[in-house]
N, C-alpha and C positions, 0 to 999 in steps of 0.2 A: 671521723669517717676515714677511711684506707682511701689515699689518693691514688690516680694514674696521670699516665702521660694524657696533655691534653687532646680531647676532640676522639681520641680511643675509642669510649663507647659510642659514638653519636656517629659511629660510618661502619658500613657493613665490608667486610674485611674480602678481600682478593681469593678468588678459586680458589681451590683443594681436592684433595682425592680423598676417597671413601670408598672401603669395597672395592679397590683396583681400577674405578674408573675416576675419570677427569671430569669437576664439578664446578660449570659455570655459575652459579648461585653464588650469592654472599652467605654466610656464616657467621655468628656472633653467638658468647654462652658468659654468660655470667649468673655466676653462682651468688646469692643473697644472703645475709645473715640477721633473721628477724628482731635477734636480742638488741642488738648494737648497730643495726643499721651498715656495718660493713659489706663489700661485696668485693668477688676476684673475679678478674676476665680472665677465661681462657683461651688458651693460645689456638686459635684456629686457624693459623699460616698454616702449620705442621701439614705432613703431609697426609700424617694418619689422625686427622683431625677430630672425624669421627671416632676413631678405637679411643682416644682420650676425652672425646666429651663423654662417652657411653660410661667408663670406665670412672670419669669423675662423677657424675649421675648416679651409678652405684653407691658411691661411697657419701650419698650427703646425709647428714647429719639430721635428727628432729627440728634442730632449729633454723634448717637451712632451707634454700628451693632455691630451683634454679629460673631463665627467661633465657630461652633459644630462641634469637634473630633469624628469623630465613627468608632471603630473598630471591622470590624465582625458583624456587629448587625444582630439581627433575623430580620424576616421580621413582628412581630408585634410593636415590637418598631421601626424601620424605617417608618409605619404605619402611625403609630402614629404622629409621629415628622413630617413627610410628609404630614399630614393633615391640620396639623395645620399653616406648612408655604408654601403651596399652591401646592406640588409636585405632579406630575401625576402619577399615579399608572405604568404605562409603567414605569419611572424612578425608580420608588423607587424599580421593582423588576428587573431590569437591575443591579441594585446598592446592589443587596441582594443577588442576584447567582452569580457575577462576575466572568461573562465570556464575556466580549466586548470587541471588537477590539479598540482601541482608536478613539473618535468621539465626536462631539457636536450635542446637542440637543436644540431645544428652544419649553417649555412649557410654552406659555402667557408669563410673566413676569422674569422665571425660566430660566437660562441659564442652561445646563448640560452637562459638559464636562468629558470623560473617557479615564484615561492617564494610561497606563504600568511603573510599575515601573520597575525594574532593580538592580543586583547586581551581583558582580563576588565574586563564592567562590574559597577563594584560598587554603585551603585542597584538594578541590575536582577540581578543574579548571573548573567549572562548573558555568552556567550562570542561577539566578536563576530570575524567574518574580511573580510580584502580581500585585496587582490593585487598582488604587484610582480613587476615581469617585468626582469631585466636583461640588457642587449645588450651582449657586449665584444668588440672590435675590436683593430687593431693599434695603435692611437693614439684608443678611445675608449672611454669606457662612457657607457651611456643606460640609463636606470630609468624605467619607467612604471609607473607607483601607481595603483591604485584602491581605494577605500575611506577612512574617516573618520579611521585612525592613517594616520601618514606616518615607516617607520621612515628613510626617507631622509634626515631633516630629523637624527636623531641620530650615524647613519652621517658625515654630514657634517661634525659636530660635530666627533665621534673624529678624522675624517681629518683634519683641518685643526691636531689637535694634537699629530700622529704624522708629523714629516716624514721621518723613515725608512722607513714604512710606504709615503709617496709616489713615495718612489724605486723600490718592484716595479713602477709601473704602473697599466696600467687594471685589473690586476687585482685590484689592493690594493681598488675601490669592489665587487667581486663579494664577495669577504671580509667589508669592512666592514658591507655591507649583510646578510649572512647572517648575522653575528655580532649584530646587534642586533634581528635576527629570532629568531633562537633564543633568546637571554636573555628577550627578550617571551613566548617559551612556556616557557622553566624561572619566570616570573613568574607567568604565567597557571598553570600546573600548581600552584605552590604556595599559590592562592587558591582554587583548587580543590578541595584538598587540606583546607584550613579551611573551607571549607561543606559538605567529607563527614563531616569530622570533628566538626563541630554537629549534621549528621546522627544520625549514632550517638551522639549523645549522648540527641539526643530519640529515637529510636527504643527503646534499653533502658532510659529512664527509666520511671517509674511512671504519667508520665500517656497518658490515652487520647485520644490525636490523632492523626488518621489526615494521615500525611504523604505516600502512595503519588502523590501531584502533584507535591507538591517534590523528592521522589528522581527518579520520572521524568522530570523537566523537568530537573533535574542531569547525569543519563545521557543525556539527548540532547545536551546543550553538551558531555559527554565522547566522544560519540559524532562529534558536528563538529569536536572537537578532536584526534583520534585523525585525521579522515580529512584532515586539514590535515598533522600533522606523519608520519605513517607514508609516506606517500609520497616526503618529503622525503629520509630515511634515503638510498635508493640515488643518490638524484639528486645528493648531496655528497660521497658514501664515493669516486666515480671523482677527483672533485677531487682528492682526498688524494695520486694519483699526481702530477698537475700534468701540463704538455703540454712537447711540446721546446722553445715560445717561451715559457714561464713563468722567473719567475727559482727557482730549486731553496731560495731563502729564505719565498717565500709556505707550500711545503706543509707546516710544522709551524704556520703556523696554521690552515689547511683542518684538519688532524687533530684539533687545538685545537677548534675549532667541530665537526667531527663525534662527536668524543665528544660535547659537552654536548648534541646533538642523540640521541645515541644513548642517553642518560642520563635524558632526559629523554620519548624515545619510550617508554623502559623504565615509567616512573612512571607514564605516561597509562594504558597496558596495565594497571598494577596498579590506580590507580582503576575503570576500568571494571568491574576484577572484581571489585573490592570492591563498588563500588557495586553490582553484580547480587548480589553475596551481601546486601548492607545490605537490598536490595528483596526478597531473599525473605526475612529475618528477617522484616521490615516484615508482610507479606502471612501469614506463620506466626503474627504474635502477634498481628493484628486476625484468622484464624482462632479463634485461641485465645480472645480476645475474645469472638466470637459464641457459643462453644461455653458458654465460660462464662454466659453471658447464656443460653441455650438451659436448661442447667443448672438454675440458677435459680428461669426460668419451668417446667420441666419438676416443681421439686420443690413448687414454690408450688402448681401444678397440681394434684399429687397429698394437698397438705395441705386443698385443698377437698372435693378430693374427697371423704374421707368425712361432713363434714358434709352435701358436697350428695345424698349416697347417702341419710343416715337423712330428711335434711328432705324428699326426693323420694319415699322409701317411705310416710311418715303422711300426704304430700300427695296421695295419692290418691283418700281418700275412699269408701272404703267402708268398708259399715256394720260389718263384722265384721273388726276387727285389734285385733292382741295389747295390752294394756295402754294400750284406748283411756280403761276408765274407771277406772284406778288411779288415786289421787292424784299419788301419785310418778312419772304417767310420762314426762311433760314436762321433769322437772328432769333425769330420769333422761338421758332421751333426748340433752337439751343435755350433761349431764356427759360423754357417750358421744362424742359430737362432738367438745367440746373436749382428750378424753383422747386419742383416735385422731391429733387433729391434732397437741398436743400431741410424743405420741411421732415422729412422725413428723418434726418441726420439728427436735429432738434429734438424728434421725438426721441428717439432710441438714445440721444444721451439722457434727457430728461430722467425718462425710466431707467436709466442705469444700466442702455444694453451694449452701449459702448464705452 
């Protein structure tokens, strides 16, 4: 296999001009060769970067196709590039706003499929999504990424050490890139998975700490994760058939990848329901909580009360009550107090209300 300088293909290459304007997007072209598994990057520093990938695009060979990296592009160079290998304009501004749900498209010849990507940050326990949209042709695939992970850059990795995989095609980059989309969500799902499961640990432990912010800020990131990957399910299960111009070798990897996709759809489903059960534990035992607390105050209440009954009776002050001039009535009175509350203190430990 034709080596390159390293880490080359695995980073999307600095601005360029096209068409006379200044193109903040990354760019990347590499040209494939199915026989031998060879590939050449081309040079997309240039300034005229586009007039030479178009111009190498003409000239490929039966045995060849190319994978155009684009990250972010504007929507005049997407345009452009789109013109020229037959995209429909529907597509190409689906593919420049990136906001689809994950879907397939077929324009004539143009297959278009839009996957979510996926990642778990673990600073913030937070689940973050972008999007890659892939275009595959009779002699090309084009990937447009948006977002902060770039599963493209691994995708590349794979291909370029799988020259058997090269020789399906442009379709081996539709595969490769879904394959290292889904493992990003069997990864996210099982970090996931470790901050339910810290959940429940503080949730039935002994201390009183109200977590009803941290579960539900969890179930929301399972709730963006759910609507990232459940979508995806039908959009790859048609793959598994394959099309009459596919080689009949790619579809046991589509099934390969749509199991793990379905496997892993399965999981998210189960946290979500756990998590709603975790949140009503949560919400039943700070019930229980206040009740207890209510308890409590409720028996404490009643243990004044009879003090505050006899001290409110003699505090009233008239001339004529029962054993105002007894010696004993005073001690009497307080013994009376302290026996009433007393018994009563007995009782509400007994019962468990203090």
């Amino acid at each position: 296999m034709k080596q390159r300088p390293t880490g080359d293909a695995d980073r999307l290459l600095p601005g360029m001009e096209c068409g006379g304007g200044s193109i903040r997007s990354g760019m990347e072209c590499v040209i494939y060769r199915k026989s031998t598994g060879e590939y050449e990057r081309i040079d997309c520093e240039q300034a005229d970067a586009c007039d030479v990938t178009l111009e190498r695009l003409a000239g490929l060979k039966p045995d060849e196709f190319a994978w155009i990296r684009l990250d972010e592009p504007r929507q005049e160079e997407l345009q452009r590039l789109g013109k020229y290998l037959g995209l429909h304009p529907l597509a190409v501004e689906d593919a420049v706003q990136a906001h689809q749900r994950p879907k397939q498209e077929r324009y004539g010849d143009v297959l278009a499929v839009a996957m979510k990507t996926l990642w778990f940050v673990e600073q913030t326990a937070d689940v973050e999504t972008g999007e890659v949209m892939v275009f595959l042709g009779p002699s090309f695939a084009l990937t447009v990424r948006h977002g902060a992970n770039d599963p493209t850059a691994e995708a590349a990795r794979r291909l370029h050490g799988q020259p058997d995989m090269l020789r399906l095609g442009p379709v081996a980059v539709l595969y490769t890139v879904a394959d290292v989309i889904v493992d990003a969500y069997a990864e996210a799902a099982a970090r996931v998975r470790t901050d339910l499961t810290e959940l429940e640990r503080c949730v039935f432990s002994p201390a009183r700490d109200d977590l009803t912010e941290r579960i539900y800020s969890l179930k929301r990131e399972v709730v963006e994760f759910r609507d990232a990957i459940q979508p995806l399910v039908p959009v790859l299960q048609p793959l598994t058939t394959g099309r009459d111009d596919w080689p009949p070798q790619i579809l046991p990897y589509f099934r390969d990848v749509t199991d793990h996709l379905t496997r892993t759809d399965t999981e998210v489903r189960a946290l979500d329901s756990l998590l709603a059960s975790v949140l009503d534990a949560h919400l039943a035992k700070v019930g229980t909580w206040q009740n207890d607390d209510m308890r409590r105050i409720s028996a404490w209440a009643a243990i004044l009360a009879i003090p505050t009954m006899v001290a409110g009776l003699y505090g009233m002050n008239f001339a004529h009550m029962p054993e105002l001039d007894w010696r004993y009535g005073y001690p009497c009175a307080l013994a009376f107090m302290a026996l009433g509350a007393g018994l009563l203190y007995r009782a509400f430990r007994r019962n468990g209300w203090l």
